[in-house]
N, C-alpha and C positions, 0 to 999 in steps of 0.2 A: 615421573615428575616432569612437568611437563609447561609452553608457550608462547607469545606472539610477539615480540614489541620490535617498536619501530613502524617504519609506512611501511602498510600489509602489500603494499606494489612490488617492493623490492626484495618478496622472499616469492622464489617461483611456484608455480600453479600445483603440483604434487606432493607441496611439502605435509606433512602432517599434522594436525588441526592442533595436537599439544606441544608443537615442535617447539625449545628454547622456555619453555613456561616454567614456573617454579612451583606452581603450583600441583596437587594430587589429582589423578581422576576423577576420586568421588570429588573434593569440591568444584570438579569442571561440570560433572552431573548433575550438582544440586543446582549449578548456574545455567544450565542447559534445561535442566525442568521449569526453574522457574521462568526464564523466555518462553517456552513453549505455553504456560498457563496466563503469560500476560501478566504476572506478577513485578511487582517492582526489584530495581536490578541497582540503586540507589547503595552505597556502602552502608546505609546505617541502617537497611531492609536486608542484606546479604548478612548482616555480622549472627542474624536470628539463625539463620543457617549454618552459621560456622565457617563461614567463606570470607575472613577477612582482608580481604586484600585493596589495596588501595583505589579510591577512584579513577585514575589514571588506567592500570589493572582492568577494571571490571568494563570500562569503557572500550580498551581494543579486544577486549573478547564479544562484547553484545557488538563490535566493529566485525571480528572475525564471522558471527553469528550468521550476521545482517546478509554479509555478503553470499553465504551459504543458500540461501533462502531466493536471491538476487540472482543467484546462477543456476537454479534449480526453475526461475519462473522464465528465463530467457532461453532458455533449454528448451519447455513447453512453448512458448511464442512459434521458435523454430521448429516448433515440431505439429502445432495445432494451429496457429494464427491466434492462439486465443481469440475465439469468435464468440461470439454472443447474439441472442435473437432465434429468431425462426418460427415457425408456427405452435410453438407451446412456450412460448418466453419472449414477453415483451421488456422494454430495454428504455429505461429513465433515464435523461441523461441531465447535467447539470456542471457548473461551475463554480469553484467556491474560493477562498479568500485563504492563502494557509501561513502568510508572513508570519515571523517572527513578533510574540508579544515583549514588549519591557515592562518590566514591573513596574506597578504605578503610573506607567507610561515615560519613565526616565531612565536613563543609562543608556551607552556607546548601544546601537544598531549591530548587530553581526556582518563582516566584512561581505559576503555573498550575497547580502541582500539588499544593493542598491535601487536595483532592478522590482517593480511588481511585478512577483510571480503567482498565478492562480493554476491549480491544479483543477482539472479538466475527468470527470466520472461517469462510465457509464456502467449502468448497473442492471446486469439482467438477472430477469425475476423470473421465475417457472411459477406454474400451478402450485408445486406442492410448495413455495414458497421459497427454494431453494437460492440463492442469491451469489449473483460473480461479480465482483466490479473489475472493472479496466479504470486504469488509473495516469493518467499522465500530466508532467508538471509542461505548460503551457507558457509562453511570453505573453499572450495576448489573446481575449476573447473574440477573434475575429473571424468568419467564414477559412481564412485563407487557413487558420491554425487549430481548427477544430473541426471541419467537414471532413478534413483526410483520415483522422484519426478514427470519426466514425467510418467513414468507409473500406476502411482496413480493419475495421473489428466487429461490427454491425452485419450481419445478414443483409443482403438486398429481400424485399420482400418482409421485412421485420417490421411489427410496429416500436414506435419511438415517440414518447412521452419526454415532453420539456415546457419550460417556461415558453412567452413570444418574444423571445429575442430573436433580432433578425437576423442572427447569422444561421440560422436554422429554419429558414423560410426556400431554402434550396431543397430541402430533402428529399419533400413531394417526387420533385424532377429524378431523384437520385432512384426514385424507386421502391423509398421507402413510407410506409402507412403512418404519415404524422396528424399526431394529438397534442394539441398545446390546451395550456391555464391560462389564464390573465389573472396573477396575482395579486394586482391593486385591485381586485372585484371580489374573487374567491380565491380557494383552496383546490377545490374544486369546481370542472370547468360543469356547469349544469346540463349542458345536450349529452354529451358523452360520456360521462363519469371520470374523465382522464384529472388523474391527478400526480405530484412527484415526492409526493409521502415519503414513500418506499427509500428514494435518495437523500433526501430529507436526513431524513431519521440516521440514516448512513452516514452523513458528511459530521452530524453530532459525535457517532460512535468514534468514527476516524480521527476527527480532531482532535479528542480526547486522550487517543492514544497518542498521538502523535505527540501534543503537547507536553502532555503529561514525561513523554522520554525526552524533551527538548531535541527534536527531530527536524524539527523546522527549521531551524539556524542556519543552513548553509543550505544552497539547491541540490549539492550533492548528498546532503543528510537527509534532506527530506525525501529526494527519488530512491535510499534506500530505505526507508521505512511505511512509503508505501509501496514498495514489493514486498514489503515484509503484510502486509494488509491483503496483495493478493496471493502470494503464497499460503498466507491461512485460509482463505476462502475458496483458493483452487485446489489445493494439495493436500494439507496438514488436515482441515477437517474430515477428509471423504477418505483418509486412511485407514484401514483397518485397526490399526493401532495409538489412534489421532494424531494429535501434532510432534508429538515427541515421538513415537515412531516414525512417522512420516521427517522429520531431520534428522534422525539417528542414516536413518537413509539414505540421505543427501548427502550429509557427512561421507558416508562411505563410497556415496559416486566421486564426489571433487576430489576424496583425499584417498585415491586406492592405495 
């Protein structure tokens, strides 16, 4: 019987994942499967399951969750660079919009989001279509806040697909094989076939998650929820036992 509450800061790093909860196993499992299937995690979606527990509740566990996930991808950073690119994987890159929406477009702004912030994606694609993004939340789309990022995660020698923005007009020099679109013309660029579909289609998928869990509200909510985006595309997917084995896992690395 088993849980979490309070700031997850001020219980140390080994305590155990159901430590203080009042809740059972099974319904930590059924809440643990349904995160891992992208299922909604909402109290009046959990009550189908039998997991009643209040929203407050179900909120510092997808909190506990997040972070599980967040320390399992900064593990792998530290351990791979998480790189992306090379001669069988070219690498889309893009910027996109992920503030906070109000409904209707009224009511109080969320305190963290004074600031615009845009998260910043690059997306490597393989032949057999396999797909990584690198994800990061950005101040500003400018050379000085998004060339390091690609060149900390990017292959030298990779090709790199993006819009003509000119903060991306350095790359050449960097070493890398640039293809750009001019969007106000096409979709795609007509000499070379380069197009950013691929990220496109991507920043759709992501938003919707993101939204959909109201993930966006704080900078700090939002940088854990796109690691939760690349932890499913780095880890959870290519597990032999998918996403739920693959954090059943992780679980058991953070909380020996």
């Amino acid at each position: 019987m088993l849980c979490i509450w309070g700031d997850q800061s001020s219980y140390p790093s080994d305590t155990n994942l159901f430590s203080r909860s009042k809740l059972s196993l099974r319904k930590w499992m059924h809440f643990i499967f349904r995160f891992c299937q992208g299922l909604r995690l909402r109290q009046i979606d959990m009550m189908d399951d039998s997991v009643p527990a209040s929203s407050a509740t179900l909120t510092r566990m997808a909190k506990k969750i997040r972070d599980v996930c967040w320390t399992a991808m900064q593990k792998l950073r530290r351990q791979t660079g998480q790189m992306i690119g090379g001669r069988r994987e070219f690498v889309a890159i893009d910027e996109s919009y992920f503030r906070h929406k109000r409904k209707y477009g009224k009511g109080r702004m969320a305190g963290g989001w004074k600031r615009k912030r845009w998260v910043f994606g690059m997306l490597g694609v393989q032949n057999n279509g396999e797909r990584k993004p690198v994800l990061r939340l950005v101040e500003r789309r400018s050379r000085k806040h998004l060339v390091p990022i690609i060149a900390r995660h990017v292959r030298v020698g990779s090709s790199v697909i993006s819009d003509e923005w000119r903060a991306y007009r350095i790359l050449p020099q960097l070493g890398y094989h640039h293809y750009t679109v001019n969007h106000s013309r096409s979709w795609v660029a007509p000499n070379t076939g380069a197009h950013t579909q691929h990220i496109e289609r991507a920043w759709r998928s992501y938003k919707e998650q993101v939204w959909r869990l109201r993930g966006n509200r704080t900078d700090n909510l939002l940088s854990e929820h796109i690691a939760v985006i690349e932890w499913m595309e780095w880890l959870a997917r290519k597990h032999v036992d998918g996403p739920l084995g693959r954090l059943i896992y992780d679980i058991g690395k953070q909380f020996k």
